[in-house]
C-alpha positions in Angstrom: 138.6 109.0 103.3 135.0 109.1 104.7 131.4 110.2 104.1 130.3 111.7 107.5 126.4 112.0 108.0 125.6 114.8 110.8 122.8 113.8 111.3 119.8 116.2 112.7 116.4 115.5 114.6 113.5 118.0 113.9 112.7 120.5 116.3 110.1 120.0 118.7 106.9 120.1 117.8 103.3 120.8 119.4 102.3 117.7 118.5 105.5 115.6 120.3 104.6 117.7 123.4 100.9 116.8 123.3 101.4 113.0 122.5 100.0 113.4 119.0 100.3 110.8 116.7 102.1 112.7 113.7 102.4 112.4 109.7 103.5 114.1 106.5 101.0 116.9 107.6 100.4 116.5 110.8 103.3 118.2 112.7 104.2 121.7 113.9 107.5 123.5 115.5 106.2 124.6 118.9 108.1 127.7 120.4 110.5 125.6 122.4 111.4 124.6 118.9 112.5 127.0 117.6 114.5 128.6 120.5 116.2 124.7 120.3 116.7 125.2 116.7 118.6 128.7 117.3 121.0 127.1 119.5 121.4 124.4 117.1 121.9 126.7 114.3 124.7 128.3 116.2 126.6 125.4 116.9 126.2 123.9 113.5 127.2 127.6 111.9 131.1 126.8 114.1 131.4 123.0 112.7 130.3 124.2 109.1 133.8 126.6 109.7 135.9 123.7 110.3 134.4 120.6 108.5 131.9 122.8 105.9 129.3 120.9 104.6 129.2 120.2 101.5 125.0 119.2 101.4 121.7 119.3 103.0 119.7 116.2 102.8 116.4 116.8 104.4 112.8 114.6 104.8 110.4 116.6 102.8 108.0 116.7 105.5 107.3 120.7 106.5 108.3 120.0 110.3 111.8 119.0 108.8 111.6 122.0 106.1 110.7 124.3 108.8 114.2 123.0 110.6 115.9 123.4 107.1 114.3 127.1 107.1 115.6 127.7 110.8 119.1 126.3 110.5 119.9 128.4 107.0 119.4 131.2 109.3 122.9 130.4 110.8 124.6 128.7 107.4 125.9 130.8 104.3 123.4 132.4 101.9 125.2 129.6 99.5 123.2 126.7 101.1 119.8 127.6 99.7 121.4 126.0 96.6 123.0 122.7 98.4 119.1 121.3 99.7 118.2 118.3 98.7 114.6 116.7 99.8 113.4 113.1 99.7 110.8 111.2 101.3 112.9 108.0 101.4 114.1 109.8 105.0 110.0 110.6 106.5 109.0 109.4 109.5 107.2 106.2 109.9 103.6 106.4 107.9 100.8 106.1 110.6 98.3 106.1 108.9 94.6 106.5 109.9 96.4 107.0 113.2 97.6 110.1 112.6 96.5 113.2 114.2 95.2 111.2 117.4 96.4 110.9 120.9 98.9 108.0 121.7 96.3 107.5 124.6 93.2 106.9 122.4 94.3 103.8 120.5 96.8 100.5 121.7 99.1 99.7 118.8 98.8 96.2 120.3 95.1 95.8 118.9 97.0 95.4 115.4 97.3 92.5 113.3 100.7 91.4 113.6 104.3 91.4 115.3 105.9 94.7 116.9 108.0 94.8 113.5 105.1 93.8 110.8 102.1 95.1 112.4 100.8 98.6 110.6 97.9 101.1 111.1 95.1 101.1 108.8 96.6 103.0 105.3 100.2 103.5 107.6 103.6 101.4 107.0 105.0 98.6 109.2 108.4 99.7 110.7 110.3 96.9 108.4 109.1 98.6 105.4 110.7 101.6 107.5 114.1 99.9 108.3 113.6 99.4 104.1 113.9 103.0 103.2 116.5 104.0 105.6 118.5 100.9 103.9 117.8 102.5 100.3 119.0 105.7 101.6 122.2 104.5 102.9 122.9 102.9 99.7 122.3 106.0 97.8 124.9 108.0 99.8 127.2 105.5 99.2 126.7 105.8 95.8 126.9 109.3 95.1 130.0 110.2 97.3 131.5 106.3 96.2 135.0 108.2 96.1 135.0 109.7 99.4 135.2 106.5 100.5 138.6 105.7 98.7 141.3 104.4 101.3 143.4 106.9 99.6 140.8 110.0 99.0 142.8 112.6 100.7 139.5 114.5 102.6 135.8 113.6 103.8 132.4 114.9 102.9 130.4 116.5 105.3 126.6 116.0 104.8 124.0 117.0 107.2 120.4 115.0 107.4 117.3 116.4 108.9 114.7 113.8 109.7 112.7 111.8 112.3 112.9 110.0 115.7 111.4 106.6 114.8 112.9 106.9 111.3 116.3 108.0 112.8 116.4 104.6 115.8 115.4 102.5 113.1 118.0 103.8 110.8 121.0 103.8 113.7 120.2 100.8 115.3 120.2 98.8 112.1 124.1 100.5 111.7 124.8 99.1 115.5 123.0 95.6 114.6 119.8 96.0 117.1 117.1 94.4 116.3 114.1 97.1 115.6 112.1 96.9 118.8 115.0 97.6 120.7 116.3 100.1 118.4 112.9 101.5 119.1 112.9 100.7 123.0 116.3 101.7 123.9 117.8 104.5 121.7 117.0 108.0 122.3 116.8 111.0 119.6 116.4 113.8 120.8 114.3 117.0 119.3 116.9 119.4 117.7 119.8 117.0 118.8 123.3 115.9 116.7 124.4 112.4 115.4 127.3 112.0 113.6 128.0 108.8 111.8 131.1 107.8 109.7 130.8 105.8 106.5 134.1 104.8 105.5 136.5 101.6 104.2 139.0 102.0 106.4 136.6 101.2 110.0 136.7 97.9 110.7 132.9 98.1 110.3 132.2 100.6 107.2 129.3 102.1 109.2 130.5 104.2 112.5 128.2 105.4 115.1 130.4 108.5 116.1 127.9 110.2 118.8 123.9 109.9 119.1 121.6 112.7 120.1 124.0 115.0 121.1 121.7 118.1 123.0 125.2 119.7 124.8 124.3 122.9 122.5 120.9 122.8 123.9 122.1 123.6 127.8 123.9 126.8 127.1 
């Protein structure tokens, strides 16, 4: 019937509280963090009882592993075996940029437009929108007969990745173009999105909920 994508935001980091330009190693769960991640864990532990997940699909990044690491606590012992890392799903490469204050540099110094532009050794968000494109397809074609019109149940995957990544990724799904996809989506730290890939929508791709934080206020 459907291949439904829960769809997962790191948690917080030191570096997203400091305004720190992160990368593939430049990025660490601050203590908020981890007290998000607990709640999340919870509340992911109850819809794994009703919808059970069939597979983790996680950036290979260590902030998102470190999110993998903390959300096991809450998921059967069985899921240790279901992880599946990629760096299709990483957050946008910054480059020489990485690892400096947002404050110290102006993206608009950059050769370029807001969607070609790129730091020095880093990736243009295009290429970005690219990867999250590849990815999509690749769901598609692993779980191709969940999305039978006659398939009798859905798959439940969850996805751990990025911000930038994720309003590139879900604003290409709603048709936004990517600087406001960037401007005016928010994903939260810690936070749930669920979309539904299936036939019978009258658009395959279904934007369910974005950056649910309600387990976050408890």
């Amino acid at each position: 019937m459907a291949i439904n994508l829960w769809i997962v935001r790191h948690g917080k980091t030191e570096e997203n509280k400091n305004g720190i330009v992160q990368g593939n190693e430049v990025g660490t769960l601050s203590k908020e963090g981890y007290l998000e991640l607990e709640k999340l864990g919870k509340r992911l532990n109850c819809l794994n009882g009703k919808y059970k997940f069939e597979h983790i699909i996680s950036s290979d990044i260590m902030r998102c592993k470190e999110t993998v690491y903390e959300i096991l606590k809450y998921l059967p012992p069985s899921f240790k075996d279901k992880i599946e890392y990629t760096s299709l799903i990483r957050e946008k490469n910054n480059g020489d940029f990485v690892g400096k204050e947002h404050t110290k540099f102006s993206w608009d110094d950059l050769n370029g437009s807001f969607e070609t532009r790129k730091a020095p050794n880093g990736e243009n968000l295009i290429e970005v929108k690219e990867r999250g494109i590849k990815f999509l397809k690749q769901i598609e074609n692993k779980y191709q007969n969940f999305l039978n019109k006659d398939s009798a149940e859905d798959v439940n995957i969850l996805v751990i990745s990025h911000g930038a990544f994720l309003k590139i990724l879900l604003g290409n799904i709603l048709g936004m173009n990517i600087y406001d996809s960037i401007f005016k989506l928010v994903v939260e730290n810690s936070s749930l999105t669920k979309v539904e890939i299936s036939e019978k929508n009258k658009e395959k791709y279904k934007l369910v909920f974005i950056s649910d934080t309600s387990h976050l206020e408890n």
